[in-house]
Biotite code that builds the C-alpha atoms (Angstrom):
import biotite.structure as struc

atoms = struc.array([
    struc.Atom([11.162, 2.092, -24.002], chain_id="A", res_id=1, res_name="UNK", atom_name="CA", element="C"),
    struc.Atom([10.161, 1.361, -27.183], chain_id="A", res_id=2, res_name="UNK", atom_name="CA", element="C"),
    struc.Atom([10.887, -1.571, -29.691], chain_id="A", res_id=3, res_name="UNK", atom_name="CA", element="C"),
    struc.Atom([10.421, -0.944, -33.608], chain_id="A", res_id=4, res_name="UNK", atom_name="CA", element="C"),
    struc.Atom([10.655, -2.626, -36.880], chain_id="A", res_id=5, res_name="UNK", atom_name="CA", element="C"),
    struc.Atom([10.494, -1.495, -40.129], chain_id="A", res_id=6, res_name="UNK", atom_name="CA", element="C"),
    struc.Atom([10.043, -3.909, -43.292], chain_id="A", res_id=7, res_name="UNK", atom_name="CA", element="C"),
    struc.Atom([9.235, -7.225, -43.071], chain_id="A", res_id=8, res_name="UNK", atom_name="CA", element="C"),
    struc.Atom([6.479, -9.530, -45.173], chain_id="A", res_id=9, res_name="UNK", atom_name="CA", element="C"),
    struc.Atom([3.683, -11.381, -43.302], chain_id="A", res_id=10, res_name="UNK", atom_name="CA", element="C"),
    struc.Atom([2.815, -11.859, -39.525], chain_id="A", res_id=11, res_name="UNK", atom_name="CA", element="C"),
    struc.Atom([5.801, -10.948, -37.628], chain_id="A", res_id=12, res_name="UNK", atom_name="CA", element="C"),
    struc.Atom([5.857, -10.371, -33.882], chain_id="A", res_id=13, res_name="UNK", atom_name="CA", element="C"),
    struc.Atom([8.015, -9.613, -31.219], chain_id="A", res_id=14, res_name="UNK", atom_name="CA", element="C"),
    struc.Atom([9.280, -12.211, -28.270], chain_id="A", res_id=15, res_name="UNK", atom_name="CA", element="C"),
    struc.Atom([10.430, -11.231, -24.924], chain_id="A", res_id=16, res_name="UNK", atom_name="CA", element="C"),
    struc.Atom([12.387, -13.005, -22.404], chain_id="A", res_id=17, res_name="UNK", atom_name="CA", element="C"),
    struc.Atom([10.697, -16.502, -24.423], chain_id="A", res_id=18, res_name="UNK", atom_name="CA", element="C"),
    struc.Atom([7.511, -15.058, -24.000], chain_id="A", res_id=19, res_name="UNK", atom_name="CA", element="C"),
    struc.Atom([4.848, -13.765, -26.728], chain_id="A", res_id=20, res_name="UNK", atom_name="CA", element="C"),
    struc.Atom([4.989, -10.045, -26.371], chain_id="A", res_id=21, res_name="UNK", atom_name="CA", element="C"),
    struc.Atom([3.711, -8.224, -29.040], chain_id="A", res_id=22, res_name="UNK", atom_name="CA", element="C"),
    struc.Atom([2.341, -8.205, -32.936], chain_id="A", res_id=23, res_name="UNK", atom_name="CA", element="C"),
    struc.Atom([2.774, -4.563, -33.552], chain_id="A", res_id=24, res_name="UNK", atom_name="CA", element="C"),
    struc.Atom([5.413, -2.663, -35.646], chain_id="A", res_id=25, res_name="UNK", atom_name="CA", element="C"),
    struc.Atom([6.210, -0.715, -32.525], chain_id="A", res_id=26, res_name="UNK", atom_name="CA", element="C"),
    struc.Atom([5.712, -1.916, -28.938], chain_id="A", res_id=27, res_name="UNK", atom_name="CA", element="C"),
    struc.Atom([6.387, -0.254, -25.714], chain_id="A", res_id=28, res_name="UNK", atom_name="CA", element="C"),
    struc.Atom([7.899, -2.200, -22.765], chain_id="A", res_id=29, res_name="UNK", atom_name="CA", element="C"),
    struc.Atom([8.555, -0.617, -19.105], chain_id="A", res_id=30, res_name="UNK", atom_name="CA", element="C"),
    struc.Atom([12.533, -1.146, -18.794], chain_id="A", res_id=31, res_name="UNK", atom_name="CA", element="C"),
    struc.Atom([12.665, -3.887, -16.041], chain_id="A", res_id=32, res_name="UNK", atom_name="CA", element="C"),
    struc.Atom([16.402, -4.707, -13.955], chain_id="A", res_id=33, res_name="UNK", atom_name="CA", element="C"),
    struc.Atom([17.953, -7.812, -15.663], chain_id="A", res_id=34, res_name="UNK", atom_name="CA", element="C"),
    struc.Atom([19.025, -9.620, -18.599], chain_id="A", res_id=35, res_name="UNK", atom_name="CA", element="C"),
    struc.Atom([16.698, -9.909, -21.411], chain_id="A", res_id=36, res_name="UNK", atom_name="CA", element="C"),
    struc.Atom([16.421, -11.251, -24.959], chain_id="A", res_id=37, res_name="UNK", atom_name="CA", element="C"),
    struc.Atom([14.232, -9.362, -27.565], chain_id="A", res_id=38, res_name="UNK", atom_name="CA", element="C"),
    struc.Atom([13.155, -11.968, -30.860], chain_id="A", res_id=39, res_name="UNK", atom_name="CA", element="C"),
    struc.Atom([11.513, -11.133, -34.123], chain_id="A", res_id=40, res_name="UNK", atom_name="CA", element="C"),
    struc.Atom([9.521, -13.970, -35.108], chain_id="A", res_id=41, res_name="UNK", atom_name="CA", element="C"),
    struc.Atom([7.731, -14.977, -37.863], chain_id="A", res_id=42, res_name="UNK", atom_name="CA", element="C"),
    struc.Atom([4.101, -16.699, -38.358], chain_id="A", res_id=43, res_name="UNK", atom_name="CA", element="C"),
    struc.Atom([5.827, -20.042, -37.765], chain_id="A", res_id=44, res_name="UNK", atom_name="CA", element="C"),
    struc.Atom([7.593, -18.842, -34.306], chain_id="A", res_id=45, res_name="UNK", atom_name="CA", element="C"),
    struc.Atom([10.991, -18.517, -36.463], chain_id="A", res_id=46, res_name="UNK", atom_name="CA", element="C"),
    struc.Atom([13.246, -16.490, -34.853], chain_id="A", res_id=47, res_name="UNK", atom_name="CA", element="C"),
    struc.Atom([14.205, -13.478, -37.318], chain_id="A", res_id=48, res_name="UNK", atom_name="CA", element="C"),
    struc.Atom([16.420, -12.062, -35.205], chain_id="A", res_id=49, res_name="UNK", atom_name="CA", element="C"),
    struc.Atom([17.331, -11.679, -31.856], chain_id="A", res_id=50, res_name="UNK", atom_name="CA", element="C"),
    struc.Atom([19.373, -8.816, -29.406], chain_id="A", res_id=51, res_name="UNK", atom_name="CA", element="C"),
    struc.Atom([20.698, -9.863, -25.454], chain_id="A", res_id=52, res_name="UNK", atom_name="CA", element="C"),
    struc.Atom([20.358, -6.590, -23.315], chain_id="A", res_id=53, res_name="UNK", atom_name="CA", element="C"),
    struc.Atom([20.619, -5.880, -19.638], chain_id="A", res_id=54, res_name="UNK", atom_name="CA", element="C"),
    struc.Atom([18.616, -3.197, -17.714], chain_id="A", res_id=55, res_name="UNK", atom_name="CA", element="C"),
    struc.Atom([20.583, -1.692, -14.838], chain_id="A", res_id=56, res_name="UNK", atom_name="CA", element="C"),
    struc.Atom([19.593, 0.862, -12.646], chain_id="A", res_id=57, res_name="UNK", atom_name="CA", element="C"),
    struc.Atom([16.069, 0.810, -12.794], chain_id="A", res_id=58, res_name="UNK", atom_name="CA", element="C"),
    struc.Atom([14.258, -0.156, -9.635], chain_id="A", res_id=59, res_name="UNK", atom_name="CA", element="C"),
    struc.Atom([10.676, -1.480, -8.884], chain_id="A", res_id=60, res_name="UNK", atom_name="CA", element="C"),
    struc.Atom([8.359, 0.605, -6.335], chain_id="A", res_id=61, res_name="UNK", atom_name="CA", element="C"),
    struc.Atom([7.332, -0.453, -3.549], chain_id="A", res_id=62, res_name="UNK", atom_name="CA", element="C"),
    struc.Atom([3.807, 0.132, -2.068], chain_id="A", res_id=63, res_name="UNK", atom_name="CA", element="C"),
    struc.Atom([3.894, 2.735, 0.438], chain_id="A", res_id=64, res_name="UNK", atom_name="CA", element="C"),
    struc.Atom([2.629, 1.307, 4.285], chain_id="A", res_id=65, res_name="UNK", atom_name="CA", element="C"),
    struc.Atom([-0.970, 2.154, 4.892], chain_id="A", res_id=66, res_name="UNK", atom_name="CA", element="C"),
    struc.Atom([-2.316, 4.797, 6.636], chain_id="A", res_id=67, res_name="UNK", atom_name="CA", element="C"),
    struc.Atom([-4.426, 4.335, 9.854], chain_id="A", res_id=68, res_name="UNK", atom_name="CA", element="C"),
])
């Protein structure tokens, strides 16, 4: 999946789930099951603005057993 934003004036980055994720115009971000919150910040931490999603259906893999 990938996040984009167009526009904006000085250092803006992105925030996911509280946590710095990215500083780039576009990031991409493997979809993970859950509720999540996706900020635009500015230089300051400001949030720009903000979107609430939830990821359903997606699973993580488990590692296969090993082989003897």
């Amino acid at each position: 999946m990938w996040f984009e934003r167009t526009g904006g004036v000085g250092q803006l980055g992105w925030r996911l789930d509280g946590k710095p994720f990215s500083r780039d115009a576009r990031a991409a971000w493997l979809p993970w099951p859950g509720r999540h919150r996706l900020e635009l910040v500015d230089g300051r931490g400001e949030v720009i603005d903000s979107v609430a999603f939830e990821v359903r259906g997606a699973f993580a893999k488990t590692a296969a057993p090993a082989v003897k």
